[in-house]
N, C-alpha and C positions, 0 to 999 in steps of 0.2 A: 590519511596520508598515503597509505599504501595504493588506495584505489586514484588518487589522485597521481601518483607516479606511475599506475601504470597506464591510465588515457594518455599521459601522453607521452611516452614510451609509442603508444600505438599509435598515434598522432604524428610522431618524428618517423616512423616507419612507413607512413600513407605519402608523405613529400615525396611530391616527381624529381628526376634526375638529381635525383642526392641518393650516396649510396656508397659502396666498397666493393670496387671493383678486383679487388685482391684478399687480401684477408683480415679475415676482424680479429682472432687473436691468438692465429698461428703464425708460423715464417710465410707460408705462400709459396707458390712456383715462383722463379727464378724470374724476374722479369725479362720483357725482348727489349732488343736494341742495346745501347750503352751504357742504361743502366736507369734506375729510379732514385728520386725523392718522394721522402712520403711524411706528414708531421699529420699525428693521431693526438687527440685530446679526447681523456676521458675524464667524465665527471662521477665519483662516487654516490650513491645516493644512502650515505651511511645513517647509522642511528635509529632511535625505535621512533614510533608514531608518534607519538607527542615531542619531538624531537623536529624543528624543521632541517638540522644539515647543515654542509657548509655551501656557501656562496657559490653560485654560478660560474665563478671562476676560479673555485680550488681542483684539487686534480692533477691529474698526470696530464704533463706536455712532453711529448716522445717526438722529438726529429730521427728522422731514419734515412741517411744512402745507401745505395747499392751499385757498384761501378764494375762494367765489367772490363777486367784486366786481358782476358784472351778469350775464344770459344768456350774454353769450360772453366774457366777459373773468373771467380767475382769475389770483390773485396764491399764488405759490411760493415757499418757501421753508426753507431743508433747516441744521441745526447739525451737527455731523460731532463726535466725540472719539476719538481711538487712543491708546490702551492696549497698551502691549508688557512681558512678563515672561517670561522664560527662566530656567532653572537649566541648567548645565551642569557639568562637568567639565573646566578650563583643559589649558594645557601642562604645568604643576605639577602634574597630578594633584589642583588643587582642588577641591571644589564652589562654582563658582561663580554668584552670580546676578544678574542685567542686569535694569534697569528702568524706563520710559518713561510719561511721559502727560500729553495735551493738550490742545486744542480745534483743531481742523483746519478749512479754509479754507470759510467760511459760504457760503452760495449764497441769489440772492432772481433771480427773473424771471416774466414776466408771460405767461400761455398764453392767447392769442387761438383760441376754435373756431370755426374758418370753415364747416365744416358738421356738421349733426348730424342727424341721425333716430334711429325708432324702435332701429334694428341698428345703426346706423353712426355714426362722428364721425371727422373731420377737427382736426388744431389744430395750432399754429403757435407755436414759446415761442422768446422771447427773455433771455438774463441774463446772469448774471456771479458768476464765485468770487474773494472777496473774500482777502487775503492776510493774513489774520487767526491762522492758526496760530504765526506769530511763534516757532519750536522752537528759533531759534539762542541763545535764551534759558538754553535746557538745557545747550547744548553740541554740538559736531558729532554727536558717536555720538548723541547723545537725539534727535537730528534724520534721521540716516538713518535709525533704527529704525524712528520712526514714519512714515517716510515708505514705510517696508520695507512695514509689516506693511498700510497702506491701502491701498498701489497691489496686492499679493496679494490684498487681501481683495473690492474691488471698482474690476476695472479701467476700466471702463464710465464713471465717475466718478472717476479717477487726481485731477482737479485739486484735488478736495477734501482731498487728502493732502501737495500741493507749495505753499509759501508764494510763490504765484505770482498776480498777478492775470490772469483768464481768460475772455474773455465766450463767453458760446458761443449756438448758435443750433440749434432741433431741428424738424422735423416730424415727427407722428406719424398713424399710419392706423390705426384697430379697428373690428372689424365682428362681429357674431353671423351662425354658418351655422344651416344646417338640422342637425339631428339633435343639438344642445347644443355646437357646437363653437363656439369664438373662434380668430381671426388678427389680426396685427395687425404693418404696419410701420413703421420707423422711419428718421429718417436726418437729417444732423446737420452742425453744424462747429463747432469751438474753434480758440483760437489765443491761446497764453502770451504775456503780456507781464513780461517778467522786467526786475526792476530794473537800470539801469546804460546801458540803450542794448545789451543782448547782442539774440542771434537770436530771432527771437519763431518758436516752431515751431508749427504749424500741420497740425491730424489733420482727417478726415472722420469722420466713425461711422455705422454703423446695424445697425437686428436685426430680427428674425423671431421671432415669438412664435405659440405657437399652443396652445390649451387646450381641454378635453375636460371637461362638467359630466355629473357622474351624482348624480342624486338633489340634496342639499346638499355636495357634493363636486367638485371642480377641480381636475384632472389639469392638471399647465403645464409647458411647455419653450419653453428660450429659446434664443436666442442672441445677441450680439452684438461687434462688430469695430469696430474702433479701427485704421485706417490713417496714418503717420508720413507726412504729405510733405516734411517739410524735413530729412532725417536723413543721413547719410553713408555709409551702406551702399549697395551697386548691386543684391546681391541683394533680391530683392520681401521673403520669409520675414523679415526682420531689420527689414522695416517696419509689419508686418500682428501686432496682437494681439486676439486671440481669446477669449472662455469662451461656454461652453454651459452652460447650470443645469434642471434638473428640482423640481418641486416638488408639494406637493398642498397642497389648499385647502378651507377650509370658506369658503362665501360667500354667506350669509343673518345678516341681521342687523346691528346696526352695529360690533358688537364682531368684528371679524377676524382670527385670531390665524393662523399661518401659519409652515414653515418649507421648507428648500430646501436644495439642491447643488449646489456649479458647480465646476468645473472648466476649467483651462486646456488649447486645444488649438492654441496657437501653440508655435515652438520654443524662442522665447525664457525664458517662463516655465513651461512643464508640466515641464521637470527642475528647477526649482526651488520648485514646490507640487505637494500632493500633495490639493490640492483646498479649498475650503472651504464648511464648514458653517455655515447662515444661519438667526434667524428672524426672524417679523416678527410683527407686530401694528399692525394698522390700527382706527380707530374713525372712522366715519363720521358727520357733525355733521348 
């Protein structure tokens, strides 16, 4: 199974003009013009080998705007849905099948660019994920699921998957080199406020991006990291989660369709995904 996920993993990677012309699973530079839509679906590829997974169409469905209000001020805002469906095989020797689905924790905040040129931008966002998934509706299990299959699918952005209100804070850095390449970094804070008066925990983030344009073509990889400070483990490994994502891109024009690969490379969750496969489509206003 694994070697079967990853042919074609590299197979969706070989596709002409399919790609991510923006980012796979950081914020991105600031778009030009008036602003973007962008709606990313990623598919988890959870579970062990003997395990086939959920269905092709479980996963995170992320719509995203970006509107811009003045020169440096733009308003954000992202609707999240998970979807989970498994068939399996019980203790009874059943075929059994499990089934989920929701709307998951809304996100609005405001990105101030504090500098911008020709190559370069600086910006500064501030927001908040609202506790809008309401899954206790479904029942416990309909609730871990989907909170399963979000936080797998895209960890970079876990609070979108937890019924938890959550402000968070980012800056971001992108710049164009010489010879067609982009970089670009990032870095971050959230902190959950959970209902009842519990521990509000409290992560840092940030990533490294860095992209390669050939012709109408954008080669990307990413990375980003999600650091626990309030957690109970002594060891560092049990507080630091990880993914890295490769993708390619077509990026002319306003219609941007795009797709990508990440992978976990903390220890926490890479024995428990076996990677997940993304796409995306952006249209620039």
């Amino acid at each position: 199974m694994r070697k079967r996920t990853f042919i074609a993993a590299l197979c969706l990677l070989t596709l002409p003009a399919w790609g991510v012309a923006q980012s796979l699973l950081l914020q991105g530079p600031p778009p030009e013009g008036k602003g973007q839509i962008t709606l990313r679906y990623f598919w988890p590829q959870a579970g062990t080998d003997e395990d086939n997974g959920t269905d092709v169409l479980s996963g995170l469905y992320d719509l995203s705007a970006c509107y811009r209000i003045s020169d440096r001020l733009q308003l954000v805002a992202a609707l999240p849905y998970l979807r989970y469906r498994n068939s399996f095989v019980n203790w009874n020797q059943e075929k059994t099948t499990e089934s989920a689905g929701g709307l998951g924790c809304v996100s609005f905040a405001l990105r101030g660019i504090l500098k911008k040129k020709e190559n370069r931008s600086t910006s500064f966002t501030a927001g908040v994920y609202l506790p809008t998934m309401n899954c206790s509706r479904g029942g416990y299990r309909e609730c871990t699921l989907l909170q399963t299959i979000g936080i797998q699918a895209d960890f970079p952005e876990f609070p979108k998957s937890l019924d938890v209100t959550t402000p968070f804070v980012r800056v971001s850095h992108y710049q164009t080199l010489k010879g067609g390449w982009r970089a670009g970094l990032e870095g971050g804070a959230l902190i959950m406020l959970p209902r009842g008066g519990d521990a509000n925990p409290l992560y840092v983030q940030g990533g490294i991006s860095a992209g390669k344009s050939i012709g109408p073509l954008e080669l990307k990889a990413e990375w980003a990291g999600s650091v626990h400070l309030t957690g109970f483990h002594d060891e560092f490994f049990f507080h630091l989660y990880h993914q890295a994502a490769l993708g390619i891109s077509w990026s002319r024009g306003r219609l941007r369709p795009g797709i990508f690969y990440t992978m976990f490379l903390d220890q926490v969750y890479r024995e428990e995904s076996r990677g997940t496969v993304g796409v995306r489509l952006s249209y620039e206003l």
